[in-house]
C-alpha positions in Angstrom: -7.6 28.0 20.2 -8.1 24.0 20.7 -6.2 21.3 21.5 -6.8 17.4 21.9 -6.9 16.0 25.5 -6.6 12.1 25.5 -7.6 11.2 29.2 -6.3 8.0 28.8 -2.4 9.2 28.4 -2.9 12.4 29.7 -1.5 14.4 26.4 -2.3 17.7 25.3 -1.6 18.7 21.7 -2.2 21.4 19.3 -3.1 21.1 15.8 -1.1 21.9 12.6 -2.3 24.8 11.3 -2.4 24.2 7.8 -6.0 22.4 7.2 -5.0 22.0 3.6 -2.8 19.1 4.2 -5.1 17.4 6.4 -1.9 16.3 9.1 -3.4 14.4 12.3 -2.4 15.1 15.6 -2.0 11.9 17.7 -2.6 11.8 21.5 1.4 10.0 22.9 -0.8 7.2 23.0 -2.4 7.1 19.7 -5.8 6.0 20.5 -7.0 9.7 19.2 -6.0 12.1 16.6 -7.6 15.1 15.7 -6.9 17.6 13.1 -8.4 21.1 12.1 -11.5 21.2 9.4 -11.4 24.7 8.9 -9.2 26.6 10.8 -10.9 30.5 10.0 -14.1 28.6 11.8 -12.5 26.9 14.7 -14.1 23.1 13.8 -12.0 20.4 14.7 -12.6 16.6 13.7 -11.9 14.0 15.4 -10.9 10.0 15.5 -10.5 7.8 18.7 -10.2 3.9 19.7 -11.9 4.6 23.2 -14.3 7.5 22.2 -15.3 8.6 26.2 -11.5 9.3 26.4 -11.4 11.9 23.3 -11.8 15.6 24.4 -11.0 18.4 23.0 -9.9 21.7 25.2 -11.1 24.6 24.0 -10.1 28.4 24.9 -10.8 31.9 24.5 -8.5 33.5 21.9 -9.5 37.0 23.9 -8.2 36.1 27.1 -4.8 34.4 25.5 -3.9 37.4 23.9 -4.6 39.5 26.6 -2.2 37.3 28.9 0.6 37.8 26.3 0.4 41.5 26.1 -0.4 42.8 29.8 0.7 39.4 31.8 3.4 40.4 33.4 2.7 42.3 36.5 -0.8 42.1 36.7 -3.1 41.6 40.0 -5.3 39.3 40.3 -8.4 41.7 40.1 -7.0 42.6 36.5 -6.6 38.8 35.7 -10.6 38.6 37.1 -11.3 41.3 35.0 -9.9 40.2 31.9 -12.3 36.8 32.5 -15.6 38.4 33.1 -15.1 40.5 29.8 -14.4 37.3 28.1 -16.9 35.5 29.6 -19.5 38.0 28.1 -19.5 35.7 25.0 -23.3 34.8 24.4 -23.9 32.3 22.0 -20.5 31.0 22.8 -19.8 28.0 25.6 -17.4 30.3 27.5 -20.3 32.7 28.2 -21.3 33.5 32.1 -25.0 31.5 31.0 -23.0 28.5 29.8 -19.8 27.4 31.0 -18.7 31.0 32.4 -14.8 30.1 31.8 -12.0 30.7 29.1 -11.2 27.2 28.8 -13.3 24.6 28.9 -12.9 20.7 28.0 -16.0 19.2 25.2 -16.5 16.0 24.4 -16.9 15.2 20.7 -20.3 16.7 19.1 -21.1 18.8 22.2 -20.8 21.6 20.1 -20.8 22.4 16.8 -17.1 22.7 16.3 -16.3 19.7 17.3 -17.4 16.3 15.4 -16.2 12.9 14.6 -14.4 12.6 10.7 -16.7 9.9 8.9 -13.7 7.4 9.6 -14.7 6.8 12.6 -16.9 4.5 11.7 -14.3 2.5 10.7 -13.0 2.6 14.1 -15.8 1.4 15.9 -15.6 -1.5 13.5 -12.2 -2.2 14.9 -10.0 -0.8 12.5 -6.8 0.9 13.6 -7.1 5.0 12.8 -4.2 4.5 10.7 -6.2 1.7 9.0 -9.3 3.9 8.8 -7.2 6.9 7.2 -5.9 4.6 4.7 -5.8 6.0 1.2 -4.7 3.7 -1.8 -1.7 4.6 -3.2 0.4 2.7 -6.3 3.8 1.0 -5.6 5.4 -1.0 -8.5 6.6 -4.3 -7.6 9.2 -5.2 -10.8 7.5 -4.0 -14.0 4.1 -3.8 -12.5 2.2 -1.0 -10.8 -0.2 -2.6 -7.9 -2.6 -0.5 -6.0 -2.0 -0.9 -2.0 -5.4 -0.7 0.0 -3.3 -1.3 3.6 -1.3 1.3 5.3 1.4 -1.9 6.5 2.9 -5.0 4.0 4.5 -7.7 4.6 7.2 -10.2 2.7 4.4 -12.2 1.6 2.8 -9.7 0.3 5.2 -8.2 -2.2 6.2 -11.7 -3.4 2.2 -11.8 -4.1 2.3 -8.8 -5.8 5.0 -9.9 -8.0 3.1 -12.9 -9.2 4.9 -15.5 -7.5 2.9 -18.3 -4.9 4.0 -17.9 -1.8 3.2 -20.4 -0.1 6.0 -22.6 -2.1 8.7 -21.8 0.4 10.7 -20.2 -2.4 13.2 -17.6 -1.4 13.3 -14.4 -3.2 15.4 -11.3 -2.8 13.4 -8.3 -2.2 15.4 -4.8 -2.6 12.9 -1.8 -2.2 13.6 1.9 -3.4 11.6 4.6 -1.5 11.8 8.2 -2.3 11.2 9.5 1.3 13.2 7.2 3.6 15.8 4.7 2.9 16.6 1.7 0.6 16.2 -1.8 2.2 15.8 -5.3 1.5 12.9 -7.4 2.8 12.8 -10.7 4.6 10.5 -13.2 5.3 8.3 -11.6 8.5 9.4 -8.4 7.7 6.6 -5.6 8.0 6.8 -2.4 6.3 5.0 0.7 6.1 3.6 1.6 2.4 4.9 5.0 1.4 3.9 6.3 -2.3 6.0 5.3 -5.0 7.7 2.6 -3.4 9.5 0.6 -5.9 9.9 -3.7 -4.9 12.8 -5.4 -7.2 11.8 -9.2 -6.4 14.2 -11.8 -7.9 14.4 -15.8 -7.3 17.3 -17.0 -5.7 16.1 -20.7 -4.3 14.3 -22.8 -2.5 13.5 -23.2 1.2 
């Protein structure tokens, strides 16, 4: 099992366990996410803002299971018992010749499990991780379809999108439809995040 350790909030995480949709955990911070790569191999990727605060905690699926079944009223020479057999792991960082431990914390690319996702180039270019995720998707602003390459836009930019300047001062109604949270209008210095199939109804209505 692993789990994300941000050592600048102090949060521990565990991962969604369906690699297929590729969902990020975030530190409570959110200067690190990390998701699984494949799961059935135990490699993680991950992303951070401060990269010598990302960790990842690793531990011994062997000496979990173990606690589960015989935990309760066991002595402490069964709980040492159950960690030398786990820490008979060669090859593995939890072995006696390596970290001799069921748990132990990595730093990205210590081992092979663990790597940075190629985004995180992006991020030491300054981008946000949200930024550095960022897929296009297609809204339609009116009539016409336009391809968003931001995760975030803003009053200006929808009026953009609709073909209008501006920088005129001209006030427009902005009514949005979105099919996973709810219908709003836009105004100007309003900020919105871009879901998929957002659908902007931009209409004159004056000037400044």
């Amino acid at each position: 099992m692993k789990m994300l350790f941000c050592a600048r909030c102090f949060s521990f995480h565990s991962f969604n366990p369906d690699a297929d949709q590729k969902v990020w955990t975030f530190c409570d911070c959110r200067q690190m996410a990390a998701r699984w790569d494949k799961p059935d191999n135990g490699t993680v990727l991950v992303l951070a803002q401060i990269p010598e605060l990302a960790f990842i905690v690793g531990m011994h699926n062997g000496f979990l299971t173990s606690a589960i079944k015989n935990g309760a009223g066991r002595s402490s020479e069964d709980w040492q018992k159950a960690h030398s057999l786990v820490t008979k792991s060669p090859g593995y960082i939890f072995d006696s010749n390596s970290r001799n431990c069921w748990a132990t914390i990595l730093r990205v690319g210590e081992t092979s499990d663990v790597d940075w996702h190629p985004a995180q180039e992006k991020v030491k270019a300054g981008a946000s991780i949200r930024e550095a995720l960022w897929e296009p998707v297609a809204i339609r602003v009116n009539t016409k379809e336009v391809m968003v390459n931001k995760p975030d836009i803003t009053y200006d930019d929808v009026v953009e999108f609709a073909g209008y300047d501006p920088s005129k001062g001209t006030i427009y109604s902005i009514t949005c439809c979105c099919k996973k949270s709810r219908d709003f209008c836009m105004h100007p210095g309003k900020i919105v995040a871009v879901e998929e199939g957002m659908l902007f109804n931009c209409y004159y209505t004056g000037n400044a």
